[in-house]
PDBQT receptor file of N, H, CA, C and O in Angstrom, charges set to zero:
ATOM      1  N   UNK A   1       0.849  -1.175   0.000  1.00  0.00    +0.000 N 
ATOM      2  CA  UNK A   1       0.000   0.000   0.000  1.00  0.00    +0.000 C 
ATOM      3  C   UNK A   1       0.896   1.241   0.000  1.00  0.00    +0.000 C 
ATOM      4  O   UNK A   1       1.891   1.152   0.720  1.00  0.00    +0.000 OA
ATOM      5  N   UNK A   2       0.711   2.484  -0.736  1.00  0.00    +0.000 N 
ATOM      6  H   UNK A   2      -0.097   2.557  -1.321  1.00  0.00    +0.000 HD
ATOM      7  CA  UNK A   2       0.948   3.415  -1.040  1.00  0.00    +0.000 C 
ATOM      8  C   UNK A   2       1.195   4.231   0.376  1.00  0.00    +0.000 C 
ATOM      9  O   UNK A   2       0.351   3.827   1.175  1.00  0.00    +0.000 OA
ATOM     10  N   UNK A   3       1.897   5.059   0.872  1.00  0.00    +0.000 N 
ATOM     11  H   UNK A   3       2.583   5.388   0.223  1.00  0.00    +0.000 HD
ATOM     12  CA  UNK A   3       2.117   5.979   2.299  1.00  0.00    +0.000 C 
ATOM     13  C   UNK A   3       1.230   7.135   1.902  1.00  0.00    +0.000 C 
ATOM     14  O   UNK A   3       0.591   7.706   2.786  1.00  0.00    +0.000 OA
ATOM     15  N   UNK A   4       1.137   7.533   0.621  1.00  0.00    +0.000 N 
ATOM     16  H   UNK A   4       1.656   7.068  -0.096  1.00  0.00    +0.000 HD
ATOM     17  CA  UNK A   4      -0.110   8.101   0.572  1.00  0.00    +0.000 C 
ATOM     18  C   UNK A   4      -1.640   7.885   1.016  1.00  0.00    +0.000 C 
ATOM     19  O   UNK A   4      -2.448   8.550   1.664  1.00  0.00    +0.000 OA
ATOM     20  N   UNK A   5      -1.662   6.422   0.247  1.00  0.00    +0.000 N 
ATOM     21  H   UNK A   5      -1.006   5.882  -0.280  1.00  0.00    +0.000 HD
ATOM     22  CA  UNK A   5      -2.807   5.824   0.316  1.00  0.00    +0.000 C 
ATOM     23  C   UNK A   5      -3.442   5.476   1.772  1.00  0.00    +0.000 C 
ATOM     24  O   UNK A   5      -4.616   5.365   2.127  1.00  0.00    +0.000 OA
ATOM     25  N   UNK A   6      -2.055   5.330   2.570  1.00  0.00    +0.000 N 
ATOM     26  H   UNK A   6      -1.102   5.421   2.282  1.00  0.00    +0.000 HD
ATOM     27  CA  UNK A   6      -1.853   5.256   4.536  1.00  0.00    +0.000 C 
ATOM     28  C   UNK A   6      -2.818   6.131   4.892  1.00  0.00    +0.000 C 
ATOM     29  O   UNK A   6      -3.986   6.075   5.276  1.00  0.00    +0.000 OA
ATOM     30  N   UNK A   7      -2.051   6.911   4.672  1.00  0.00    +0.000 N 
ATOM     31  H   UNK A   7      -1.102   6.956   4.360  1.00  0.00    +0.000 HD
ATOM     32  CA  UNK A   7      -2.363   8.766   4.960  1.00  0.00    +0.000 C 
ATOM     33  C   UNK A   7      -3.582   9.008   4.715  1.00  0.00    +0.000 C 
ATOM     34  O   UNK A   7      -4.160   9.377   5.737  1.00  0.00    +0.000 OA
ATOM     35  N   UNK A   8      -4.481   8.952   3.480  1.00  0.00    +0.000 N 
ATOM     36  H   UNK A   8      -4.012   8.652   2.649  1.00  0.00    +0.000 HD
ATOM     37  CA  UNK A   8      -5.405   8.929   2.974  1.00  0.00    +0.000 C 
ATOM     38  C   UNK A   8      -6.658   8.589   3.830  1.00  0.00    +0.000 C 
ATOM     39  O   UNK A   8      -7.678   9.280   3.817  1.00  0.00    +0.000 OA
ATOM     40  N   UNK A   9      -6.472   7.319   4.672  1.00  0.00    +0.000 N 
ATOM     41  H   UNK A   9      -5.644   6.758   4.683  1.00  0.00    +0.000 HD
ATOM     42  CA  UNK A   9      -6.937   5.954   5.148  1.00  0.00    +0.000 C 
ATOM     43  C   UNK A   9      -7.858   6.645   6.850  1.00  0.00    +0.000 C 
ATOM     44  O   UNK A   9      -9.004   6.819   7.264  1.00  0.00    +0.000 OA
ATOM     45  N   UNK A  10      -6.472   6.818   7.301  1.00  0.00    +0.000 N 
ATOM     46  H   UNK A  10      -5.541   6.676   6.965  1.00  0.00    +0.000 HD
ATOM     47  CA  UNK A  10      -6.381   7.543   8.285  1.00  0.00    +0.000 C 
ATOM     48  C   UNK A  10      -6.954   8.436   8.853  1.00  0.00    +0.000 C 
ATOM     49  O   UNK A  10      -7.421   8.490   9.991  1.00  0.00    +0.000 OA
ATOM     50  N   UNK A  11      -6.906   9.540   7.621  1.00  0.00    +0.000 N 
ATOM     51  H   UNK A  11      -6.527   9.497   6.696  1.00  0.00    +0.000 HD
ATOM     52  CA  UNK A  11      -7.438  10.985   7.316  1.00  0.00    +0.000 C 
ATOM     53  C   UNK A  11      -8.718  10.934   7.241  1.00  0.00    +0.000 C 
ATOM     54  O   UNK A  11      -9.375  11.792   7.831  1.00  0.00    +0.000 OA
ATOM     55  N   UNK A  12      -9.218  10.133   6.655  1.00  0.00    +0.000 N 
ATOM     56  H   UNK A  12      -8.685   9.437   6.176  1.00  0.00    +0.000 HD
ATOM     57  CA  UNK A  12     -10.800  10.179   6.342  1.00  0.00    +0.000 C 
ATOM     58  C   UNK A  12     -11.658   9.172   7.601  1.00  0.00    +0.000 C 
ATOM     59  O   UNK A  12     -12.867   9.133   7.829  1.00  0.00    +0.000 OA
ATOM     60  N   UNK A  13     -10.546   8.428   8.268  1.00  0.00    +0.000 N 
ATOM     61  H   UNK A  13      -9.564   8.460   8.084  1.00  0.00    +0.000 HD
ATOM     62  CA  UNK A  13     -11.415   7.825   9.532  1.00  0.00    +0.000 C 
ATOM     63  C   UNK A  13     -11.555   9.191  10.765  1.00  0.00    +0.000 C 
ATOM     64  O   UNK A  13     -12.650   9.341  11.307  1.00  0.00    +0.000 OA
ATOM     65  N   UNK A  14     -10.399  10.120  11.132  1.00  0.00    +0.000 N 
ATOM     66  H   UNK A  14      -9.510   9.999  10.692  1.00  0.00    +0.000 HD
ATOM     67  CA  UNK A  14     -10.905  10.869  11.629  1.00  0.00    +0.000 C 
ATOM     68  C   UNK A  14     -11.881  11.860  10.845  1.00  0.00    +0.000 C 
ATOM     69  O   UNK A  14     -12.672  12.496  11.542  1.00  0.00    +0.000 OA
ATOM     70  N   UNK A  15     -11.899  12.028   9.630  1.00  0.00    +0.000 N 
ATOM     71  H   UNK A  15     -11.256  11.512   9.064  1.00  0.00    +0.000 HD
ATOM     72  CA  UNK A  15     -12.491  13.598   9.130  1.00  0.00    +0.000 C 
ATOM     73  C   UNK A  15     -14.066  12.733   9.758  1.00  0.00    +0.000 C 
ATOM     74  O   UNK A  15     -14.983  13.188  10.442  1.00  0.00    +0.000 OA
ATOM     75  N   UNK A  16     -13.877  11.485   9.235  1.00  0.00    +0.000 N 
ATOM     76  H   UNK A  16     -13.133  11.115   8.679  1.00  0.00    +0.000 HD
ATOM     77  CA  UNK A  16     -15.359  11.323   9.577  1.00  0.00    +0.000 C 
ATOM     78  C   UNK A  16     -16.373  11.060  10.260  1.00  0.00    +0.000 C 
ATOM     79  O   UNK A  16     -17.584  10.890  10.124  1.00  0.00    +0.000 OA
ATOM     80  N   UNK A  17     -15.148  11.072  11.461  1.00  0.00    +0.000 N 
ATOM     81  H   UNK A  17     -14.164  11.211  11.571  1.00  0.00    +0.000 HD
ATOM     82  CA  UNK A  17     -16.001  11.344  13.330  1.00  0.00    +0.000 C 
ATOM     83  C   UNK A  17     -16.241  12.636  13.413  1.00  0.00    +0.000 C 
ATOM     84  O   UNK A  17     -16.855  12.927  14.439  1.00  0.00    +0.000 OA
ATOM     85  N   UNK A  18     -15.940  13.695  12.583  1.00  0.00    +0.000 N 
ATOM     86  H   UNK A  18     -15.441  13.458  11.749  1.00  0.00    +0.000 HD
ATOM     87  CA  UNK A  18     -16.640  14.883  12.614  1.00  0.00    +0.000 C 
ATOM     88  C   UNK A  18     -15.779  15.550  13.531  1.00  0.00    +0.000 C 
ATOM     89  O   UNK A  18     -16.422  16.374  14.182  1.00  0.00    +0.000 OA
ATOM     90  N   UNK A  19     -14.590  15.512  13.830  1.00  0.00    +0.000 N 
ATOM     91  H   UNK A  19     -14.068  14.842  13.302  1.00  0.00    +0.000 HD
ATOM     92  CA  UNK A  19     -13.529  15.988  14.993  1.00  0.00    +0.000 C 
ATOM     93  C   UNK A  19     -12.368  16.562  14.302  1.00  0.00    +0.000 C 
ATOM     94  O   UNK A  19     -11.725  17.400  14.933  1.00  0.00    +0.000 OA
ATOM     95  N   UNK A  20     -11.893  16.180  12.817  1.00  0.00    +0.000 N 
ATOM     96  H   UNK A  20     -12.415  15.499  12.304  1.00  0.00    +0.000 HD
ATOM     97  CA  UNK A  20     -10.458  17.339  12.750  1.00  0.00    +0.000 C 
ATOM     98  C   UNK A  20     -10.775  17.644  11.238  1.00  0.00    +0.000 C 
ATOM     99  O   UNK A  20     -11.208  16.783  10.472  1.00  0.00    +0.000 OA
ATOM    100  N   UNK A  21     -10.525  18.925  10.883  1.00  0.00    +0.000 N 
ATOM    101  H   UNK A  21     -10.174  19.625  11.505  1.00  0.00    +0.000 HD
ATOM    102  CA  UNK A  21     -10.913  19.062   9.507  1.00  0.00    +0.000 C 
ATOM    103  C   UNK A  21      -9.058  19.706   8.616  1.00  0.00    +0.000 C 
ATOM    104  O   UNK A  21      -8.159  20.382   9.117  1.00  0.00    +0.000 OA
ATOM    105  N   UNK A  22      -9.141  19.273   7.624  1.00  0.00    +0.000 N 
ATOM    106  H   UNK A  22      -9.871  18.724   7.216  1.00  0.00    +0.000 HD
ATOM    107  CA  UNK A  22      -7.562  19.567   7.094  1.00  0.00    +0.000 C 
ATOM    108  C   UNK A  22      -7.223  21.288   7.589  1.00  0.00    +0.000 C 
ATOM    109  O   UNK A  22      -8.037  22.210   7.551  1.00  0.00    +0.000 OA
ATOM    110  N   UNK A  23      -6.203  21.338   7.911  1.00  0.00    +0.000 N 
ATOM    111  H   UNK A  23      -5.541  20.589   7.942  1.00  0.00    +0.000 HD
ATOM    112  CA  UNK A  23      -5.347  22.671   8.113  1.00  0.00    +0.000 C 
ATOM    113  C   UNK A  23      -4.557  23.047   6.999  1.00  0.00    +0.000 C 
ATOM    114  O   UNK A  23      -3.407  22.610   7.028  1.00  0.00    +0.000 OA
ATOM    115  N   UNK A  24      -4.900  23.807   5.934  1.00  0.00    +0.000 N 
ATOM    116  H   UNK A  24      -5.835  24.162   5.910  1.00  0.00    +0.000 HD
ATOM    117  CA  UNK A  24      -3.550  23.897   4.846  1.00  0.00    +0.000 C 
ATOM    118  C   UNK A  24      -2.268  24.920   4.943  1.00  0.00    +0.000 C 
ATOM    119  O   UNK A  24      -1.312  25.182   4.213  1.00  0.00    +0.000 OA
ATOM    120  N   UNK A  25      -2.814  25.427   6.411  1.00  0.00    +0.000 N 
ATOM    121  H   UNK A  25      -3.590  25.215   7.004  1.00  0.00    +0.000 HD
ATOM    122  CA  UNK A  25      -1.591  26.536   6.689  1.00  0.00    +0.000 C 
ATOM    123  C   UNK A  25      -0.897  26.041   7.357  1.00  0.00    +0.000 C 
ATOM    124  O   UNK A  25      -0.064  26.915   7.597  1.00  0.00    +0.000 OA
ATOM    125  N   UNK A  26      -0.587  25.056   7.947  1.00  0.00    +0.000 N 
ATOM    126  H   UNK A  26      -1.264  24.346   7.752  1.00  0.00    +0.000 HD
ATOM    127  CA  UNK A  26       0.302  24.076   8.538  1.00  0.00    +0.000 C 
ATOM    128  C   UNK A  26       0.538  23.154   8.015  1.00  0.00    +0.000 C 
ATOM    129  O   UNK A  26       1.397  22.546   8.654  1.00  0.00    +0.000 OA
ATOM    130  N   UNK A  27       0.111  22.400   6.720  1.00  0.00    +0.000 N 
ATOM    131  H   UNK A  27      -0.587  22.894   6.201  1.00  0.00    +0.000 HD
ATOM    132  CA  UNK A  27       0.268  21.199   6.374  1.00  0.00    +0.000 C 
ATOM    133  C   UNK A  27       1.656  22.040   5.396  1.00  0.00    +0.000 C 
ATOM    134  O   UNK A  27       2.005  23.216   5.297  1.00  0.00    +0.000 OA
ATOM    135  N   UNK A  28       2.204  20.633   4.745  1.00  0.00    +0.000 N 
ATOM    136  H   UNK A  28       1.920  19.677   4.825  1.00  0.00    +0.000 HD
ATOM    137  CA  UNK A  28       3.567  20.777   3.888  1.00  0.00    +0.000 C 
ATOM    138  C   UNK A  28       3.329  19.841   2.978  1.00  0.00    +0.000 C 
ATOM    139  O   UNK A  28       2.195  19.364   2.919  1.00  0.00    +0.000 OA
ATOM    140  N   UNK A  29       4.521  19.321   1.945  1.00  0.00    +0.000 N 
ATOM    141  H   UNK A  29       5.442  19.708   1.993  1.00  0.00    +0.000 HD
ATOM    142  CA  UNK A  29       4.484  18.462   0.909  1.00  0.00    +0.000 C 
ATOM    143  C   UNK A  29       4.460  17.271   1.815  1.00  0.00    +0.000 C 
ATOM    144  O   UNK A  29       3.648  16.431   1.425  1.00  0.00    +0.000 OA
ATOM    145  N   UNK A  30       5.120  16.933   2.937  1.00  0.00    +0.000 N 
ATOM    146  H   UNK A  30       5.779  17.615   3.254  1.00  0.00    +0.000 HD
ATOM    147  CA  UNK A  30       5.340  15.550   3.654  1.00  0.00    +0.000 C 
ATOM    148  C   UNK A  30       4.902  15.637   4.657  1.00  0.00    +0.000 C 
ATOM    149  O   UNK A  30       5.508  14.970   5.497  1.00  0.00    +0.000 OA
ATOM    150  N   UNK A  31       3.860  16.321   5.106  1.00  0.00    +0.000 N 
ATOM    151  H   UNK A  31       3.368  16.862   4.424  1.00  0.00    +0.000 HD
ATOM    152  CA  UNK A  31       2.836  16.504   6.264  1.00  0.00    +0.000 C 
ATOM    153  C   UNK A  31       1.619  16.892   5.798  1.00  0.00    +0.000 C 
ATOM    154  O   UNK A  31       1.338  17.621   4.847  1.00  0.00    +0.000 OA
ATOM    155  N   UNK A  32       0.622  16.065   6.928  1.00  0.00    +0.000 N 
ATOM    156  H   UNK A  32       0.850  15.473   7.701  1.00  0.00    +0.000 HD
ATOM    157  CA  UNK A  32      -0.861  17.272   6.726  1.00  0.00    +0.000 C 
ATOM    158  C   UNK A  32      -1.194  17.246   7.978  1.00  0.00    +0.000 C 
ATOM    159  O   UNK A  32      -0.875  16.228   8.593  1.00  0.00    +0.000 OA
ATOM    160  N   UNK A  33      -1.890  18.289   8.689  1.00  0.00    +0.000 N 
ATOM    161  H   UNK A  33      -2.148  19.116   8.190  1.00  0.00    +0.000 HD
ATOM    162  CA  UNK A  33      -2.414  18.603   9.684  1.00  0.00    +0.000 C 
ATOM    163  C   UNK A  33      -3.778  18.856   9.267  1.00  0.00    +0.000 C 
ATOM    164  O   UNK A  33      -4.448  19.259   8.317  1.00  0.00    +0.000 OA
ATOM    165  N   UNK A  34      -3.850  18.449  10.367  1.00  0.00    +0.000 N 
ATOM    166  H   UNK A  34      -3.306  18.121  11.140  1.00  0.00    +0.000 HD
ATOM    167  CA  UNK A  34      -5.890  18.600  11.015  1.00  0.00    +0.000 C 
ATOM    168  C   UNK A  34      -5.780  18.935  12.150  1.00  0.00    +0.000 C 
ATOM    169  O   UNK A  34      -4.989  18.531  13.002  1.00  0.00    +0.000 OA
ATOM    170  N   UNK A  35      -6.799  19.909  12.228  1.00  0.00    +0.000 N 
ATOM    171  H   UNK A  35      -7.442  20.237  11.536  1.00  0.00    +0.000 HD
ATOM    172  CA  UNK A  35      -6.937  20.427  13.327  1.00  0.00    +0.000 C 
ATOM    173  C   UNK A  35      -8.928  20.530  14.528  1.00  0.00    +0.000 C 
ATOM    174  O   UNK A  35      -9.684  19.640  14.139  1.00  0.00    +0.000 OA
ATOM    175  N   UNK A  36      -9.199  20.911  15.026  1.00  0.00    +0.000 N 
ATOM    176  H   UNK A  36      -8.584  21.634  15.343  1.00  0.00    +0.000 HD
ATOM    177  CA  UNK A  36     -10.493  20.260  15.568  1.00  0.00    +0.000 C 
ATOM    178  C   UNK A  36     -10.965  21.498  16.714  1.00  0.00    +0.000 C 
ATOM    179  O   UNK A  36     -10.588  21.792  17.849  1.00  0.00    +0.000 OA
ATOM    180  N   UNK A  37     -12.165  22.128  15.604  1.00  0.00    +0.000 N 
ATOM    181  H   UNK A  37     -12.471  21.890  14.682  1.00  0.00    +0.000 HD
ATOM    182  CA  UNK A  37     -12.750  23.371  16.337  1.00  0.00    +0.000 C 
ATOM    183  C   UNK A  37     -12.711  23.386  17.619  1.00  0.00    +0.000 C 
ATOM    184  O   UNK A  37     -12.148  24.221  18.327  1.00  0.00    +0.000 OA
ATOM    185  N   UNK A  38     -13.522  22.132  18.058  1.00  0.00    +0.000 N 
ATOM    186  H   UNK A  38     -13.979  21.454  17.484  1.00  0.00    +0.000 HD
ATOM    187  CA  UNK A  38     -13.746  22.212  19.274  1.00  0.00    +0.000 C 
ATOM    188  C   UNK A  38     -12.926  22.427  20.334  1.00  0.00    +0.000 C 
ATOM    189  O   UNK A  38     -13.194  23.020  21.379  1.00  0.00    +0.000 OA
ATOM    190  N   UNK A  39     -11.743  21.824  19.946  1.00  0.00    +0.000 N 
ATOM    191  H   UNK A  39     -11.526  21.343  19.096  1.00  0.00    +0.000 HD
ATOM    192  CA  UNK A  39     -10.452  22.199  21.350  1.00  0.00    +0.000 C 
ATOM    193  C   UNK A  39      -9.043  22.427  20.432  1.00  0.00    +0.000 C 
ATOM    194  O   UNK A  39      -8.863  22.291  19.222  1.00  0.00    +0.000 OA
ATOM    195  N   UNK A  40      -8.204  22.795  21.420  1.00  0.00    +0.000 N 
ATOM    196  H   UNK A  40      -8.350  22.906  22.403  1.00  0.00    +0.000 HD
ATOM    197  CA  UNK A  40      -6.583  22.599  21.231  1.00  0.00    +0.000 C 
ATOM    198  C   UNK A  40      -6.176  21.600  20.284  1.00  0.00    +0.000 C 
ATOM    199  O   UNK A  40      -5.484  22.174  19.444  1.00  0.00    +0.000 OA
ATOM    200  N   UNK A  41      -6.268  20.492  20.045  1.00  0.00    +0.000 N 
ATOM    201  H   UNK A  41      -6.830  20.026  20.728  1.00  0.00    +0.000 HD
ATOM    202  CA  UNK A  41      -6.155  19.118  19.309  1.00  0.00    +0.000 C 
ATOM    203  C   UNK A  41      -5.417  19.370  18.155  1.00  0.00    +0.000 C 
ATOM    204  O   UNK A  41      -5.965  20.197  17.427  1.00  0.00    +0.000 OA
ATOM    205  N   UNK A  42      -4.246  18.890  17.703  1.00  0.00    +0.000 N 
ATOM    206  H   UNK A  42      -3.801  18.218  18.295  1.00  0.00    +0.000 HD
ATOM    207  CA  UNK A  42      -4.044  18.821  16.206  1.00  0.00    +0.000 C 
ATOM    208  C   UNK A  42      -3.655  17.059  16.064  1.00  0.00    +0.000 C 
ATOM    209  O   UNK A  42      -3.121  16.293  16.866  1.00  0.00    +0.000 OA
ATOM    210  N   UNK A  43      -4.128  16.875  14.830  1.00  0.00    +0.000 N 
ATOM    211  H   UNK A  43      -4.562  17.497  14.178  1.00  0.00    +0.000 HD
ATOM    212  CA  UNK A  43      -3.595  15.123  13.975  1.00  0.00    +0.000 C 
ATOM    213  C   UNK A  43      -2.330  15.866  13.300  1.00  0.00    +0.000 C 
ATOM    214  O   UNK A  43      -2.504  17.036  12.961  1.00  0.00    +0.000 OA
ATOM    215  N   UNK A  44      -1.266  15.364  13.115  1.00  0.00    +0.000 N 
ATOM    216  H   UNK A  44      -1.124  14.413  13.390  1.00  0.00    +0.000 HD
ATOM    217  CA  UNK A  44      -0.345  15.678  12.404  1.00  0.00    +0.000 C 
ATOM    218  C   UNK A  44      -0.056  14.401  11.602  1.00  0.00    +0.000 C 
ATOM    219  O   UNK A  44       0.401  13.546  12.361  1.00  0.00    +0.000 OA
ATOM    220  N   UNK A  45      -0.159  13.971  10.340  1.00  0.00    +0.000 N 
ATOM    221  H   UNK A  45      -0.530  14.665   9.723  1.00  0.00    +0.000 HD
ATOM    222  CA  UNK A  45       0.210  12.764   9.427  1.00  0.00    +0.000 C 
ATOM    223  C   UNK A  45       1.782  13.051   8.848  1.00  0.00    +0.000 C 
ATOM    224  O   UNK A  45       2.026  14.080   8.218  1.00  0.00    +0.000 OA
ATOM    225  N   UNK A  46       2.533  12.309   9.052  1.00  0.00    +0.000 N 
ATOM    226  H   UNK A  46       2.335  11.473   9.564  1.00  0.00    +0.000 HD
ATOM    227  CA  UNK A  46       3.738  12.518   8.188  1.00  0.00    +0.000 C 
ATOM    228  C   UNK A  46       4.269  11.535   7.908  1.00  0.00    +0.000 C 
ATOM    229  O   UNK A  46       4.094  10.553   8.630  1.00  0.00    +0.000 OA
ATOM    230  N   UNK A  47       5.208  11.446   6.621  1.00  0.00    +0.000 N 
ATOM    231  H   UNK A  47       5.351  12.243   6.035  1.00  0.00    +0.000 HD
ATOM    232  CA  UNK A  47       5.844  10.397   6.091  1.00  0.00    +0.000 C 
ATOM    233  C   UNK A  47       7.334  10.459   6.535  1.00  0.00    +0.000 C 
ATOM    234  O   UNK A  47       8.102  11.373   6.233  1.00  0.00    +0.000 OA
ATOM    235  N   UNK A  48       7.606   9.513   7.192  1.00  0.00    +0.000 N 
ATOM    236  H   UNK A  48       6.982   8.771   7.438  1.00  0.00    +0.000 HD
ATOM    237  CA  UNK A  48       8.804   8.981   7.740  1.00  0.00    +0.000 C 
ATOM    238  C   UNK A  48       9.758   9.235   6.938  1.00  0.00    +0.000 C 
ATOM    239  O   UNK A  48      10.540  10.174   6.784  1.00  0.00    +0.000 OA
ATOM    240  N   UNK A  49       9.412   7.415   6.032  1.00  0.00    +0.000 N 
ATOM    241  H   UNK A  49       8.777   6.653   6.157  1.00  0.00    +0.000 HD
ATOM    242  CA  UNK A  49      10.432   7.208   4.827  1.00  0.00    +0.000 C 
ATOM    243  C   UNK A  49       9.589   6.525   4.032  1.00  0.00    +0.000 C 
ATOM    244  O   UNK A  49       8.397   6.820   3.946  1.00  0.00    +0.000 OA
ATOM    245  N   UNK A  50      10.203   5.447   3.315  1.00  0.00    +0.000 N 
ATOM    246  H   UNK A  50      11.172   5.207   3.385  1.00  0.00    +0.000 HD
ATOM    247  CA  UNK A  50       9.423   5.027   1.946  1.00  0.00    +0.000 C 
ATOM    248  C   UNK A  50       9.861   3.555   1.744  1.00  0.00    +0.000 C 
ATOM    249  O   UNK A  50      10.043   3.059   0.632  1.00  0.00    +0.000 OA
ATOM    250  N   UNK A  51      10.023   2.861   2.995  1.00  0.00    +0.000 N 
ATOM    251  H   UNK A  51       9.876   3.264   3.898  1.00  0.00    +0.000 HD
ATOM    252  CA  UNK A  51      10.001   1.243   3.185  1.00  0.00    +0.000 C 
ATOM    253  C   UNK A  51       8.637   1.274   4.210  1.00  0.00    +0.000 C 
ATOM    254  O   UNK A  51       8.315   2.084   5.080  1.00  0.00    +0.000 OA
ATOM    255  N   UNK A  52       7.942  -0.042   3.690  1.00  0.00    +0.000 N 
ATOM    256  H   UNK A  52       8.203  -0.700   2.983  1.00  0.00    +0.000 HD
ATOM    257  CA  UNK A  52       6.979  -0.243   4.111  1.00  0.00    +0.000 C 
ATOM    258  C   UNK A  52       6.822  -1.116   5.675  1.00  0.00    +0.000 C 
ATOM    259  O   UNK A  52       5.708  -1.340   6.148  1.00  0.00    +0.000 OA
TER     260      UNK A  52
């Protein structure tokens, strides 16, 4: 599986408890952040390396 496709996976199990929505002013090419109205909270996703 793709580290994208990881990422992807991940991303959409929290977006879809309704708790962190993408941040694009913090995210980067090898990060994404989410962040979550309700409190302090950030998800930070990042890619390590590229062995599985």
């Amino acid at each position: 599986m793709q580290k994208d496709t990881q990422m992807d996976i991940i991303a959409d199990y929290y977006m879809a408890l309704g708790k962190y929505s993408p941040n694009e002013k913090y995210s980067e090419s090898n990060s994404r952040v989410y962040t979550s109205p309700e409190n302090d909270c950030w998800l930070v996703l990042e890619r390590k390396g590229d062995q599985l």
